[in-house]
MDAnalysis code that builds the backbone (N, CA, C; Angstrom):
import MDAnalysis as mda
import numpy as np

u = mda.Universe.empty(222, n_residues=74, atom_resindex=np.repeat(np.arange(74), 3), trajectory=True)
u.add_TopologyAttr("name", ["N", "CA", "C"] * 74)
u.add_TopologyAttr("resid", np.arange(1, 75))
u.add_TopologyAttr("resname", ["UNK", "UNK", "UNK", "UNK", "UNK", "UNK", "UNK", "UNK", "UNK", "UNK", "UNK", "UNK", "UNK", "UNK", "UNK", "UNK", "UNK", "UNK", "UNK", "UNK", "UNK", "UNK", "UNK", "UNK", "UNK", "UNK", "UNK", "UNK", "UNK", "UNK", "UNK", "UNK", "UNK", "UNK", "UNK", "UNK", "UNK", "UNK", "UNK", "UNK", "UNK", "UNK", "UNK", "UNK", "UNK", "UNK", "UNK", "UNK", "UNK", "UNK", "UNK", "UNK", "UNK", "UNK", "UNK", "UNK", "UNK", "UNK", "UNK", "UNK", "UNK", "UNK", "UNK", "UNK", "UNK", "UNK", "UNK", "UNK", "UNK", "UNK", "UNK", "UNK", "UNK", "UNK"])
u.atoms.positions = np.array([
    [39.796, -79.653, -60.624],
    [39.451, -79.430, -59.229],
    [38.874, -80.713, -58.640],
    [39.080, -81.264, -57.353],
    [38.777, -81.991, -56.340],
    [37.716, -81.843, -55.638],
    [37.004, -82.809, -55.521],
    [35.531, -82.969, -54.944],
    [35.076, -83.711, -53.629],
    [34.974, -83.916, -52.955],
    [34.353, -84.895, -51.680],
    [33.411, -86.051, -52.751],
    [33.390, -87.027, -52.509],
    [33.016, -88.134, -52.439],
    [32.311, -89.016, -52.217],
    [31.552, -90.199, -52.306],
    [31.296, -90.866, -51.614],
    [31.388, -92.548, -51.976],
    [31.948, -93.165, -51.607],
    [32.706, -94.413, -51.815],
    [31.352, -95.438, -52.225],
    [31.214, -95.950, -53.555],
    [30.367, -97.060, -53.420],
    [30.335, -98.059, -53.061],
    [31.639, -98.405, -52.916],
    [32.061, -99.488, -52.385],
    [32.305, -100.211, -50.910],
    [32.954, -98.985, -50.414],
    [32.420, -99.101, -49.066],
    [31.294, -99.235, -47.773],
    [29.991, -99.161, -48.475],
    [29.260, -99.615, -47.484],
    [28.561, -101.032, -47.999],
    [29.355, -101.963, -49.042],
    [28.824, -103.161, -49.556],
    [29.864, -103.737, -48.515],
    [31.093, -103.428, -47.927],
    [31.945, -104.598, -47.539],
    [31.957, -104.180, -46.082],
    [30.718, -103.671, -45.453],
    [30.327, -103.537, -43.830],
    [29.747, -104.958, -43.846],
    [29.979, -105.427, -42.612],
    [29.568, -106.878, -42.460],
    [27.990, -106.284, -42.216],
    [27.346, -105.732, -41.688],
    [26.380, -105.268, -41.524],
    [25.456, -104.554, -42.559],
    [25.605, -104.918, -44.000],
    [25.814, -104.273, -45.216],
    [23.770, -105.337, -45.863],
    [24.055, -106.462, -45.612],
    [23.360, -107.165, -45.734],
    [22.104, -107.060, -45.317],
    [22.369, -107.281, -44.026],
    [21.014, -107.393, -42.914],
    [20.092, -105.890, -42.992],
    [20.570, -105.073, -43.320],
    [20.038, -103.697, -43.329],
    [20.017, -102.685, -44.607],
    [19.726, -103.782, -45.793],
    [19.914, -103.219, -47.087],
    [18.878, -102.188, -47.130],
    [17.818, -102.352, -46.460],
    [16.765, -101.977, -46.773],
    [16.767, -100.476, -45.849],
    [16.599, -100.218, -44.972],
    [17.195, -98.691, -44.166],
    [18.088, -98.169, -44.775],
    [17.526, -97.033, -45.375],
    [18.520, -96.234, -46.258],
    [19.204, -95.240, -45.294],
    [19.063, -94.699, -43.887],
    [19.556, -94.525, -42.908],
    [20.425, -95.252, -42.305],
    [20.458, -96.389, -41.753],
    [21.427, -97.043, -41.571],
    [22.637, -97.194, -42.481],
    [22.266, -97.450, -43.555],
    [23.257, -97.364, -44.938],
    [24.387, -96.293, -45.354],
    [23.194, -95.186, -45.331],
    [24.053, -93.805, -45.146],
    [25.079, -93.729, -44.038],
    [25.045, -94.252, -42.930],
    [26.025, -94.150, -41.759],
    [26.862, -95.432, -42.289],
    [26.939, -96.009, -43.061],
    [28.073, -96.832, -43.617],
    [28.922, -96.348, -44.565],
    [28.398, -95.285, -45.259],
    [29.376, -94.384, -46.172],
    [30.490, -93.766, -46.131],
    [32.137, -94.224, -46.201],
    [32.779, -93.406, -46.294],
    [33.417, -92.173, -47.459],
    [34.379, -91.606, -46.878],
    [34.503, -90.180, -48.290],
    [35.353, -90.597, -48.640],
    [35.508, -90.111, -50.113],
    [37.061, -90.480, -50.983],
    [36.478, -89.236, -51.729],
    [37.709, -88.961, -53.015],
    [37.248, -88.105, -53.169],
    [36.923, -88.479, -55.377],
    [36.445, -87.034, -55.928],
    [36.583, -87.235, -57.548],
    [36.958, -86.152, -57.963],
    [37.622, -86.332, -59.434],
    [38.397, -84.991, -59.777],
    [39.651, -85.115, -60.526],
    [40.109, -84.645, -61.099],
    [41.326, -84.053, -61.293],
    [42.994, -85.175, -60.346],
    [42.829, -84.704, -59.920],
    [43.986, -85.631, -58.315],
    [44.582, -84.613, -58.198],
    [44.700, -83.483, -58.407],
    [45.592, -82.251, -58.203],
    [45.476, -81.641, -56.706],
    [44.006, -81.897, -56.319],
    [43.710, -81.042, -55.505],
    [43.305, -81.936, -53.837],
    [44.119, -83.229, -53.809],
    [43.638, -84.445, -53.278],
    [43.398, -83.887, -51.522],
    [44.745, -83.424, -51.409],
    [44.796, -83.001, -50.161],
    [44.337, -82.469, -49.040],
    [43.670, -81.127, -50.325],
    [43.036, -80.154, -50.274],
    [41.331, -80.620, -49.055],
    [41.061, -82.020, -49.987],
    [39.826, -82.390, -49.928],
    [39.606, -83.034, -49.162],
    [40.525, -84.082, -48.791],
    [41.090, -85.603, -47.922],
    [41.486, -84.774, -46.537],
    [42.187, -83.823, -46.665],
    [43.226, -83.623, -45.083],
    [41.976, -83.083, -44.188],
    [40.803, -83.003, -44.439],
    [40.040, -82.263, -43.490],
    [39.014, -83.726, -43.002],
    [39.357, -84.741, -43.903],
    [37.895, -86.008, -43.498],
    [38.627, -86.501, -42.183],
    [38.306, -86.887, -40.935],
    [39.047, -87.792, -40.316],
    [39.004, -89.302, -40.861],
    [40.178, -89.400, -40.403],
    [40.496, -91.249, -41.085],
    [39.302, -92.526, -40.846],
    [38.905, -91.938, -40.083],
    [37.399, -93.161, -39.698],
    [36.370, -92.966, -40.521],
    [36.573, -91.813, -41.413],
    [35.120, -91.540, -42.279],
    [35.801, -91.972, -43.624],
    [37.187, -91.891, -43.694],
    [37.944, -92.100, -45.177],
    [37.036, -93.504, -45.776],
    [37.345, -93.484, -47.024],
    [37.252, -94.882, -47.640],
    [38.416, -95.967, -47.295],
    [38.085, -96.695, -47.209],
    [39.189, -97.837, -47.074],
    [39.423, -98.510, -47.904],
    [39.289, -98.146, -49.186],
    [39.639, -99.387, -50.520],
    [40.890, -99.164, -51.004],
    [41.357, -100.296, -51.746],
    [43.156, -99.862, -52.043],
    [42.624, -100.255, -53.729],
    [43.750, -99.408, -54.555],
    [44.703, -99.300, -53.915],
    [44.628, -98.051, -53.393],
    [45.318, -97.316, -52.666],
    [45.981, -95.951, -52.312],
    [46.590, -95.195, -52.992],
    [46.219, -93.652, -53.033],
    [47.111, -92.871, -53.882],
    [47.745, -91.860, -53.055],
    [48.790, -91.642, -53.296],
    [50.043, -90.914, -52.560],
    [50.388, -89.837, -52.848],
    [49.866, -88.821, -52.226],
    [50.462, -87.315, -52.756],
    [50.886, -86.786, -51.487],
    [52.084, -86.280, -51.885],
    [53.061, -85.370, -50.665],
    [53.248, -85.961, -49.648],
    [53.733, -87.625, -50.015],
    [54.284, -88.515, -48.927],
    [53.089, -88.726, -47.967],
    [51.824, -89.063, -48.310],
    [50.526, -89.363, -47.749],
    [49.477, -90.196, -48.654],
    [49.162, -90.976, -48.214],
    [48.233, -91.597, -48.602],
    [46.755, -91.451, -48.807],
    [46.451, -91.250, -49.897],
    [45.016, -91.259, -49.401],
    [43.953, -92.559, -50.245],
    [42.284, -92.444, -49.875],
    [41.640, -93.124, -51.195],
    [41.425, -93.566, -52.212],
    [41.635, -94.028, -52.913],
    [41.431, -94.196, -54.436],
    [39.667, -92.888, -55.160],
    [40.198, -92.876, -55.860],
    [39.711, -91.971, -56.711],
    [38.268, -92.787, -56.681],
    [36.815, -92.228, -56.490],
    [35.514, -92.840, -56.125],
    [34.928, -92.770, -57.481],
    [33.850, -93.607, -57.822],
    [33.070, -93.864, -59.356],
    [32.090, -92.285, -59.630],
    [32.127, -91.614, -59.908],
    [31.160, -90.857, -60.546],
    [29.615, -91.310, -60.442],
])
């Protein structure tokens, strides 16, 4: 089963990532979702995030002719 996410990676490569290490509020609004799990259930989990909250790291994984996140660190 498929889980919601949260990308570690993505709020290190906000240009704004730096200056505001320290506000763990601000930070949090740099977080996007990807998801963990299985990959069975990707869709399931992904088709409801809008694309502005997705993770943006590649590579990309492709289920049912769609793209989504890469699978996020535990």
């Amino acid at each position: 089963m498929c889980m919601k996410a949260t990308c570690s990676t993505c709020r290190m490569l906000s240009p704004i990532y730096y200056c505001f290490r320290q506000d763990e509020t601000i930070l949090t609004a740099l977080d996007k979702t990807s998801w963990w799990g299985c990959g069975a259930h990707i869709p399931s989990v992904m088709d409801a995030v809008p694309e502005s909250e997705r993770c943006t790291c590649a590579p990309k994984v492709e289920r049912d002719g769609k793209e989504y996140p890469p699978k996020a660190e535990r």
